[in-house]
Each structure stands twice: as C-alpha cells, then as structure tokens.
C-alpha positions in Angstrom: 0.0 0.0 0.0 1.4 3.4 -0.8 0.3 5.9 1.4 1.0 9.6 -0.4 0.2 12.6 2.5 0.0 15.7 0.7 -0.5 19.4 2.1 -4.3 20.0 1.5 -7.5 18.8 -0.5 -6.1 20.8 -3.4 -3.1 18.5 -3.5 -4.8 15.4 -2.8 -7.4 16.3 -5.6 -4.7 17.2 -8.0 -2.4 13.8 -7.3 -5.3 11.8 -8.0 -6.6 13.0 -11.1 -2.5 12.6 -12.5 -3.2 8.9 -11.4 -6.6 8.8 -13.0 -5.0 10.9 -15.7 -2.1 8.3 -16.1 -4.5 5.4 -15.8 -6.7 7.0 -19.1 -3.3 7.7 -21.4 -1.9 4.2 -20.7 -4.5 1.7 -21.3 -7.6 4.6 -23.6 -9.9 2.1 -22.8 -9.6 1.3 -19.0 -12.3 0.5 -16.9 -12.8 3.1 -14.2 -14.8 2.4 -11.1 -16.1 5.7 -9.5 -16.9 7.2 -6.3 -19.0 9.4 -5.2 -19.7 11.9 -1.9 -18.1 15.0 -1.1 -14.4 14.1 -1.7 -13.8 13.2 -5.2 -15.6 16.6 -6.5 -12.2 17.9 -6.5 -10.8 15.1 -8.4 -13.7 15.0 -11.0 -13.1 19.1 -11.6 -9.5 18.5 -12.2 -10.3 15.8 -14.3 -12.5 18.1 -16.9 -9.8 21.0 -16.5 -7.3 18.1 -17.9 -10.1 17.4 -20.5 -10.8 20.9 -21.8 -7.1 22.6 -21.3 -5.2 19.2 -22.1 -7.0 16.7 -24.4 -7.6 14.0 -21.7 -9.2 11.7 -23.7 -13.0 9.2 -22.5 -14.1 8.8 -25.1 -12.8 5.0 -24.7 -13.3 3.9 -21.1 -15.9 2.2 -19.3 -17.5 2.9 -15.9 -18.9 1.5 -13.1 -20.3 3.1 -10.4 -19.6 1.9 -6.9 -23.3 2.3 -5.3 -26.4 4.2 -5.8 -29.4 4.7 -2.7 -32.1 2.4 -3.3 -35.2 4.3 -3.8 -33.8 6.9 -5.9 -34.2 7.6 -9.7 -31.6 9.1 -11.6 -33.4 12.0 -11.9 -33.5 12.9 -7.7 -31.1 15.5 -7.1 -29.7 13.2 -4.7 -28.8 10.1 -6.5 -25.5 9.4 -7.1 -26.6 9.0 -11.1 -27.4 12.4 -10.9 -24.2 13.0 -9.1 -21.8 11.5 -11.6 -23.5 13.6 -14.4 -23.5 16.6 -13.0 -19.9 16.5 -11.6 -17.6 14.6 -14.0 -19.8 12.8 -17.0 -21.5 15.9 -18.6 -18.7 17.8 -19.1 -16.0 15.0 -20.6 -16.2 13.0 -23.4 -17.3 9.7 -21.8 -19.7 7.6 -24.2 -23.3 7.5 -22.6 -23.4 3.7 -23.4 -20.4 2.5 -21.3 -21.6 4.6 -18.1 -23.1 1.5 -15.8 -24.6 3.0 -12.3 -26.3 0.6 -10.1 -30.1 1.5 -10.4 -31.7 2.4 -7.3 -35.5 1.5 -8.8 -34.5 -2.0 -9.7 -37.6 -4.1 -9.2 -35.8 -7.1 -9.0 -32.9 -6.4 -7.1 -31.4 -9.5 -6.6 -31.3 -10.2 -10.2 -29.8 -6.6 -11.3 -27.2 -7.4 -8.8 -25.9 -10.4 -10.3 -26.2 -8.7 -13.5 -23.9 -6.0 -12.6 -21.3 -8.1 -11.2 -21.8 -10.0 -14.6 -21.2 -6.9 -16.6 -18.3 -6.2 -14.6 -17.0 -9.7 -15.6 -18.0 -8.8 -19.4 -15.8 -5.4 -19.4 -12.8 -7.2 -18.5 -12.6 -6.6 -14.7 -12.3 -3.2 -13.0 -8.8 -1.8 -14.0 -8.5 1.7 -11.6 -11.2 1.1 -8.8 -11.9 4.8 -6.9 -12.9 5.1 -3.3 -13.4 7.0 -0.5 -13.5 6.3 3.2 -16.6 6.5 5.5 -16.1 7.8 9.2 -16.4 4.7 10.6 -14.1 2.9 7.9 -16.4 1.8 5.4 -16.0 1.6 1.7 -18.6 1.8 -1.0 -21.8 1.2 1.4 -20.1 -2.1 2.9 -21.2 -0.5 6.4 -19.0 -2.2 9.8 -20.1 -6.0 9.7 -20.2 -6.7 6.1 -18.7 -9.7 5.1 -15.1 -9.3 3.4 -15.9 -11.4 0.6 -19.1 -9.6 -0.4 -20.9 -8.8 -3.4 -22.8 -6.3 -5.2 -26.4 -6.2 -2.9 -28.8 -4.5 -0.8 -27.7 -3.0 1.9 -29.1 -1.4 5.1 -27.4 1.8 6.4 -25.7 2.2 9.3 -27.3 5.5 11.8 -24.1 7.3 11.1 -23.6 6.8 7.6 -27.4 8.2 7.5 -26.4 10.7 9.8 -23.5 11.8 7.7 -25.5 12.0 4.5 -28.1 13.8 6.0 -26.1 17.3 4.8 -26.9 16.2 1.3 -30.7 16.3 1.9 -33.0 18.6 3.5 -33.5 16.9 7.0 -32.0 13.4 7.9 -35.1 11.8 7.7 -35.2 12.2 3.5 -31.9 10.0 3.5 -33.0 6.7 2.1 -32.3 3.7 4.4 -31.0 1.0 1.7 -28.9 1.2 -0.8 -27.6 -1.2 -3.9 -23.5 -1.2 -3.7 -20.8 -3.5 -5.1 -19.0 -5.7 -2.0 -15.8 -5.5 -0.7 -14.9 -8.9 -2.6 -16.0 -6.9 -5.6 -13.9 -4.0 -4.8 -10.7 -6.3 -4.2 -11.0 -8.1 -7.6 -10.1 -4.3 -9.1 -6.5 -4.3 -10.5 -5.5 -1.3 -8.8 -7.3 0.9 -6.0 -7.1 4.2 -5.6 -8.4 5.5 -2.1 -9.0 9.3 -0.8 -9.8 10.7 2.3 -9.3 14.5 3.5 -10.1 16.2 6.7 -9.3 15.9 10.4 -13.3 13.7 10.6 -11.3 10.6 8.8 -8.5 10.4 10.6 -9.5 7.8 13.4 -10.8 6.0 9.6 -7.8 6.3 8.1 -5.6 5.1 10.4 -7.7 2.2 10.8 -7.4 1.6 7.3 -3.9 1.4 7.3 -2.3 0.3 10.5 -5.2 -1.2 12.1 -5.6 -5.2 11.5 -8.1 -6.4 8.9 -11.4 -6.8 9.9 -15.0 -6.8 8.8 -15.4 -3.8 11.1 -13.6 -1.6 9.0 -14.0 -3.0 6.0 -11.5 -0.7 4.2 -8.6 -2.7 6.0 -9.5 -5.4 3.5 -8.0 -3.2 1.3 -4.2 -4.2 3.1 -4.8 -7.7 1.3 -4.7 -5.8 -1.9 -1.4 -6.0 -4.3 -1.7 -2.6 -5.3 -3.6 0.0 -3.4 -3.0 4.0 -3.6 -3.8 5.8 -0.8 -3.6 9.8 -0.8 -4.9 11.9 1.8 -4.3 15.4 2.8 -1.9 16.6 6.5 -5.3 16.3 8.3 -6.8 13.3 7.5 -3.1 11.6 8.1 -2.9 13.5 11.5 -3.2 10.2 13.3 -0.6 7.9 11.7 2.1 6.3 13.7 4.3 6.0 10.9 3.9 8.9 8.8 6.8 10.0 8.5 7.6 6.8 7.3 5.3 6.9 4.7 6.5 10.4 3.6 10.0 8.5 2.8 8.9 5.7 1.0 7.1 8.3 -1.2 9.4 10.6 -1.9 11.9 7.1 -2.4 8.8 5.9 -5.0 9.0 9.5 -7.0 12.7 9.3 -7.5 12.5 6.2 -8.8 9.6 7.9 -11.2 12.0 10.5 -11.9 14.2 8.2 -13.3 12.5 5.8 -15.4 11.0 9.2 -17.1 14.5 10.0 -18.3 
C-alpha cells in the first residue's frame, strides 16, 4: 500500500486526477470504477480542467459506479446517477453507453445485482477502482459487519452513515435507508485501487485503514490484502498515523524512482 500525504485537498485532488489521468493515457480504454460523496468533486473538476485545457481523452473507457441509494431515480437531485453527471460525465467525453450506475429503482434487485457483477465480468474486470473512506471505515456502502468477501447487494445503512449524508438532503429523515453497492470482494477483484480521504473527521478512519488489523469492522482494512492499493490523503486526515513520516519516505523514495525511469 502506498500511502501519499499531501498538504491540503487541493493536493490530494490534484495527485489523484494525474493517477486517473495516467490510468486514461496508458491503457484509452480502461475500466474506471467511480466514487462518489463530497471528496472526489475535486478530483472530477481537475479531471474536466485536464479534458478541456489538455486533451484527456473518454471517449474510450468504461464505468462503473460503486453504489447508488435504493429508492432513488436518476433524476433525484440526490442520487449518485445524478451526481456523476453533474460532476464529471456531462462535461467530458465519456460515451453514454459504457456509463453503468447501479439502479436504485431495480424491481428485482437480486437479479440486477448479479447482473452487474456479470457486466463487470463482461468489461474485463475493473482496472483503476476509486474510493473513498466512511467515518467509521467503510468503503462503497459495505457498512461495519459486512462480510469481506461480499458482493454487489442491498444493503441497510448504518445510523451514522445516514447521519453523515443527512447534509446532502434537506433533514436526515429524507436520507433513504437501503442502498444497492458493489462488496468489498467486488472491490478487491479491481487491479489497482485508488483511495482518498481528507479532513481531520477521517483520521480515526484512516488510520484504521492502514495500520489497524483487517477486519470486517472496518472494512477498508480489506483493502491491506490488496497488491496494489494507492492511498492519498491530505496533513489532516493523516494527523493520526504512527508512521507517517515513514510513509512520507517511502514516497518521496517511489517518485525518485519515477523520476528516473522518465528520463
């Protein structure tokens, strides 16, 4: 796991749209898992600036979206489908027919499950899987208790994570209580993970992620079984690491290297 600590959300915003960035120009027509919440807006907006101003090109890739409320159309101001349009997919290239986003009015939810995990399977695997980090350590909507080798389901939401998205909705009791979101087991079968957190509110998370043991209560510490995890997170969020200094080392050791392979 490489843990990158950088100044401020600017930074952390920036460094992971280069990866996204890098990700794109390597392999044109990568599959991209994306996040959603209040963290990767940053990313997204960098991400159109490198579209626009550079020539990033979407035009190839695939996406999958890690979760979506159940309940939700993708027309409610609140649903993540509305989300990804508004903040990365309307204003990029991306073709409208390789956008997948869980649907949050599936009638048969079981079945639209399986079929997700089955397009997954279909695209070629997940090759850059993004993610954030709730306060309690839980990725996608895999809330404390969910089984490390889960799949995409239902799932029921934890009183904080509801308490937490209430700021996105008018008063808490609007935030829907179920959502549809691909499992951890889903998550680890990406080929590379990148994971953000910012703030002083995900520290306790953080550090669980990363130097805490692996456990179904945090279930972002599965993400330590993972070959190739990025973590980048701003001064705050890393304000309760043991080792960070240590990490700052090993990264400024991994850009050298970088440097030098670029020559």
């Amino acid at each position: 796991m490489r843990v990158i600590i950088t100044k401020d959300y600017d930074e952390m915003s920036k460094e992971a749209a280069r990866i996204i960035a890098k990700q794109i120009k390597e392999k044109p027509d990568s599959v991209i898992g994306f996040a959603t919440g209040g963290t990767p807006v940053g990313t997204y907006k960098e991400l159109i600036r490198m579209h626009k101003e550079e020539g990033l090109d979407f035009s190839k890739i695939t996406t999958f979206n890690l979760d979506e409320y159940y309940g939700l159309g993708p027309d409610h101001p609140q649903s993540y489908h509305y989300y990804m349009f508004e903040n990365l997919f309307n204003h990029v290239n991306v073709d409208p027919k390789k956008i997948h986003i869980p649907d949050g009015l599936a009638k048969d939810v079981d079945a639209f499950c399986k079929e997700y995990e089955e397009e997954i399977k279909k695209a070629g695997g997940i090759d850059l899987q993004i993610l954030g980090i709730g306060r309690d350590g839980h990725i996608a909507f895999n809330e404390p208790g969910s089984s490390l080798a889960s799949r995409t389901r239902l799932v029921a939401l934890a009183e904080e994570t509801i308490k937490d998205n209430a700021r996105f909705f008018e008063k808490e009791e609007d935030v829907p209580r179920y959502a549809l979101s691909m499992g951890v087991g889903t998550i680890l079968e990406a080929k590379k993970i990148l994971l953000l957190a910012n703030g002083e509110s995900k520290a306790d998370a953080v550090a669980a992620l990363i130097e805490g043991p692996v456990t179904s209560q945090v279930t972002a510490s599965a993400l330590q079984l993972h070959p190739d995890v990025t973590v980048i997170i701003d001064e705050a969020a890393a304000s309760k690491l043991k080792r960070k200094s240590y990490y700052k080392f090993v990264d400024k050791m991994y850009r050298m290297l970088e440097e030098k392979k670029s020559l």
